[in-house]
C-alpha positions, 0 to 999 in steps of 0.5 A: 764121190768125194773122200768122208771119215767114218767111225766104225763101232765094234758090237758084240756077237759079231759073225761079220768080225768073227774069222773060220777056225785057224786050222793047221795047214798039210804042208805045216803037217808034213814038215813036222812029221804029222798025220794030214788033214782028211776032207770029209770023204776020208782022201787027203785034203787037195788043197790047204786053207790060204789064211791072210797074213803078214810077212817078216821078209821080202821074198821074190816069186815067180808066177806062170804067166797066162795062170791067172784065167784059163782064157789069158792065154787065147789072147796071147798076142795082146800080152806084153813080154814075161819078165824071165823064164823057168827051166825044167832045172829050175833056173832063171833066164830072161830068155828061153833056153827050151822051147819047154821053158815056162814064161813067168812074171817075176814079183817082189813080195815086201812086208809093206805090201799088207796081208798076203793068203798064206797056208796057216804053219801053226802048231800047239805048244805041245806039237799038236796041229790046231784042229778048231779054236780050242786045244780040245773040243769044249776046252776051258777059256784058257785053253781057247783061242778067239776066231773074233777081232778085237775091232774092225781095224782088221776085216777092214783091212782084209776086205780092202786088200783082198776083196776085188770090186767090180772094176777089178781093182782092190782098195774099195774101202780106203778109195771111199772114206778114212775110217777110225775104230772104236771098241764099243761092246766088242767081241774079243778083248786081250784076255792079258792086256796090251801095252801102248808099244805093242799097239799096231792097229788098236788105237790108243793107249794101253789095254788092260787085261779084258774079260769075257763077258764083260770087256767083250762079247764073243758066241764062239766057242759056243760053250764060252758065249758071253752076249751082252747083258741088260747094263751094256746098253748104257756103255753103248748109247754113252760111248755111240753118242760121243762118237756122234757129236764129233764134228770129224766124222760124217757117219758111223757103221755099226757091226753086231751079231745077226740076231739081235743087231735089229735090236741095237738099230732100233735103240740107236734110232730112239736114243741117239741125238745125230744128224748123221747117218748110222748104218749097222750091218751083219753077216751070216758068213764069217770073214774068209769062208766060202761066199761071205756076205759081210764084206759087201754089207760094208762096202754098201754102207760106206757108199751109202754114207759117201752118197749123201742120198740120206741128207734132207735140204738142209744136211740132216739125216731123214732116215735114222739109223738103218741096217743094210744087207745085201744091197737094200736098206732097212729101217731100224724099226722095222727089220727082223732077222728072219733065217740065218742065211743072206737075204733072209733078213725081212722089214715087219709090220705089213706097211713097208720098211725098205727104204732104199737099196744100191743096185748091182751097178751100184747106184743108191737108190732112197724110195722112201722115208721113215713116218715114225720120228728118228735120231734127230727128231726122237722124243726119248733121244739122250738129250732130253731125257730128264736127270732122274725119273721116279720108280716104284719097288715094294716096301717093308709097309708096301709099296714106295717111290723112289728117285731113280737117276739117269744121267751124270752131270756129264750127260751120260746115261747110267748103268743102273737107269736101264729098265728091266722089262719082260716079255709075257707070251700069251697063247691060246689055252692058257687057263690052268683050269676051268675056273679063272683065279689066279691062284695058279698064276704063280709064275707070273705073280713071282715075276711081278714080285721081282721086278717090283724088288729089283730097285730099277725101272721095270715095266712088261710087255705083252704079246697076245694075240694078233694083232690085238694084243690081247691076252687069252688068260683072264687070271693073267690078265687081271695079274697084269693089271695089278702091276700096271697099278703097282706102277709098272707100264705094260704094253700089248702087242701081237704075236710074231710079226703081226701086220695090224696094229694092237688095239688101246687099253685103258690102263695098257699101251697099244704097241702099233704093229711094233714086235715084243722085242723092239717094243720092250726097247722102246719101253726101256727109253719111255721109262726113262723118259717118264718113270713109273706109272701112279700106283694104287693104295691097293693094285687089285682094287683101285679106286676110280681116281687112281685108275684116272690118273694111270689113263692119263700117265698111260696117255704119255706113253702111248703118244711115244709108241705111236710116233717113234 
């Protein structure tokens, strides 16, 4: 495969950046005078942790010869001489001075070699040993470390220094592609900033001081969690899209948290206008721990990339933004983190899903092509949105229309176009009482009434029953209906991963076999895309020209949700 670039894009909540807590190693312990770690049945721990790590100084090792596998040793005669031998005084020869002599090899350790496994000597300022990523359980951020990287630049490095690929050989990432990170929604920062002399591996520039939740989005410590809100997504389609239009790379790899990295696929493959492949990937296992999945997800993803099995006849991308994970390729609309194990991850919608996969031979395989419209192809990509939509907020006199801007002169979407848009969920049961009002309803009314004074976009999406979409309540419903006729869009799906389509509404959008969380994402970009729907004079009582003109803006947005 020949050589390619690839730009690697830090997401937020990201277990496949994220490393096991830094715990003082038993031999720091015992150098200092501390207690030992204990394993989990109360015995000292037989072995410390080996954390990757930088030496400040060569150092020169012997190793055992024949102590790299219990078999070495039964094809004896098919090894070379050892460079020396140990005594049982210590001493080196290169020769044997007694037949218990231990044959070694003799290896030169040099800062430049890259990150060696270490046991890991840290102590706290107050010559406490680290037990976890706090100085104490549930301590305050100052008092926190980040187990998270602040870009890939170092699970990339760790994976091509130490992770062995089948032919035995390291260097699996470097061999393939040269690759440049980028900090898009990252999930760790520099709480205290970083100066361009300090830089070894984040590129360019200084760092100001960074702050959590809103320079980067970590989930551990759990009691610190800081996941991305609703405005983010601009930063992410501005900053992905700019990567995207430069003609160095040839493909990008996004990594984020498990849970919701199908969602940030799904918005890449609607809104990004590229040719190129984007691949995302996550893990369940973080970096270092026992049979982490992460490293493998990467390498696929750049091999994929390398491949050019996605590229049509004339270059172009055919298949959007995909996630691979554990060797198989999914697409952005229809996947869905099922469990948080390996393997778990599952496509939706009852119609496929899984577009190709990379054997354990690592041949890459394309089995099928996405139906829906993509990237390149998608009618609600950046570059055809409009510069300004209309949107609808309640007034001092009622109801009114204003501009809401999406794009800057530059062409950069903003913060403030983002919609904001609900998930309704209906279940059986659902009326308050025998009677059908909405007097109950308060819930849901006070809902409505909030998005209608946000000042944004806003829109809802409804998920019924399967796969119809529909709403049990007919007091919910008929609120629903006011607030399509108030100008918010409103799209029915079914429960859970519903396998048949949601039926048509004259007044509602039919969300395909589309899940809540993914149609609500197609909803942000539709409302960008068209703005609010008409409204009416009076949203509980509409006139017969006003519900027209709802069906045939409604008609818009379903053209959108059938195709993309």
């Amino acid at each position: 495969m020949p050589k390619i670039r690839i730009a690697h894009l830090a997401g937020p909540t990201a277990t496949i950046q994220n490393t096991p807590p830094l715990v003082t190693s038993n031999k720091a312990r015992a150098a200092h005078g501390l207690p030992p770690r204990k394993a989990e049945s109360g015995e000292d721990l037989r072995f410390d942790g080996l954390r990757a790590q930088r030496l400040a100084l060569p150092a020169k090792v012997y190793v055992e010869q024949f102590s790299a596998h219990p078999l070495e040793k039964d094809a004896a005669e098919l090894y070379g001489k050892p460079d020396a031998y140990v005594g049982a005084d210590g001493a080196v020869s290169k020769e044997p001075r007694s037949p218990s002599d231990k044959p070694v090899y003799e290896i030169e350790l040099k800062p430049e070699d890259g990150l060696y496994p270490l046991p890991y000597m840290a102590l706290q300022a107050d010559g406490r040993p680290w037990e976890e990523e706090c100085a104490d359980p549930n301590a305050p951020a100052p008092k926190a470390r980040q187990g998270f990287f602040p870009d890939g630049s170092r699970s990339f490095e760790e994976i091509d220094r130490l992770s062995i690929g089948a032919d035995g050989l390291a260097g699996t990432l470097s061999g393939l592609a040269d690759i440049d990170f980028y900090r898009v929604l990252p999930p760790a920062g520099f709480t205290k900033g970083r100066s361009e002399a300090e830089r070894t591996d984040i590129g360019p520039g200084d760092i100001p001081p960074e702050l959590r939740g809103r320079n980067f989005f970590p989930y551990k410590p759990y009691h610190l969690g800081a996941p991305p809100p609703r405005p983010a997504l601009a930063k992410l389609t501005n900053d992905v899209q700019r990567v995207m239009n430069d003609d160095a790379y040839d493909g990008a790899i996004w990594t984020q948290g498990s849970p919701n990295v199908e969602e940030s696929a799904y918005w890449m493959n609607l809104l990004i206008d590229t040719k190129k492949p984007i691949c995302c990937n996550a893990a369940q296992r973080p970096q270092g721990q026992i049979s982490n999945d992460g490293p493998h997800n990467i390498y696929d993803s750049v091999r994929y990339i390398s491949s050019q099995k996605w590229a049509d006849g004339a270059g172009a991308n055919r298949l959007g933004a995909i996630l691979i994970q554990e060797q198989q390729f999914f697409a952005a609309r229809e996947v869905a983190k099922g469990d948080a194990r390996p393997g778990a991850y599952t496509p939706l919608g009852g119609h496929g899903g899984i577009v190709g996969q990379i054997s354990h031979l690592g041949n890459i395989s394309i089995m099928y092509l996405p139906a829906y419209k993509h990237t390149h192809l998608s009618e609600v990509r950046t570059t055809l949105l409009p510069a300004e939509v209309e949107a609808v907020r309640k007034g001092v006199s009622g109801l009114e229309r204003f501009t809401v801007k999406i794009k800057d002169a530059s062409g950069n979407i903003l913060e403030s176009a983002i919609p904001s848009v609900s998930i309704v969920k209906d279940g059986g049961y659902c009326e308050l009482d025998w009677e059908t009002g909405t007097e109950g309803e308060a819930d849901l009314k006070a809902l409505i009434a909030h998005k209608l004074s946000l000042g944004l976009l806003t829109g809802l999406v409804v998920e019924g029953t399967v796969p119809y979409g529909n709403m049990t309540s007919r007091a919910r419903q008929k609120l629903v209906l006011e607030a399509v006729f108030s100008g918010m869009p409103v799209v029915r799906v079914g429960r859970g991963g519903a396998t048949g389509f949601a039926d048509p509404h004259p007044f509602m959008i039919a969300g395909s076999n589309l899940t809540s969380t993914k149609a609500r994402l197609l909803l942000f970009a539709c409302l960008m895309k068209f703005g609010a729907l008409p409204t009416a004079v009076d949203p509980a009582n509409p006139t017969k020209a006003e519900m027209e003109a709802t069906m045939r803006a409604v008609a818009k947005y379903q053209d959108i949700f059938d195709t993309h």
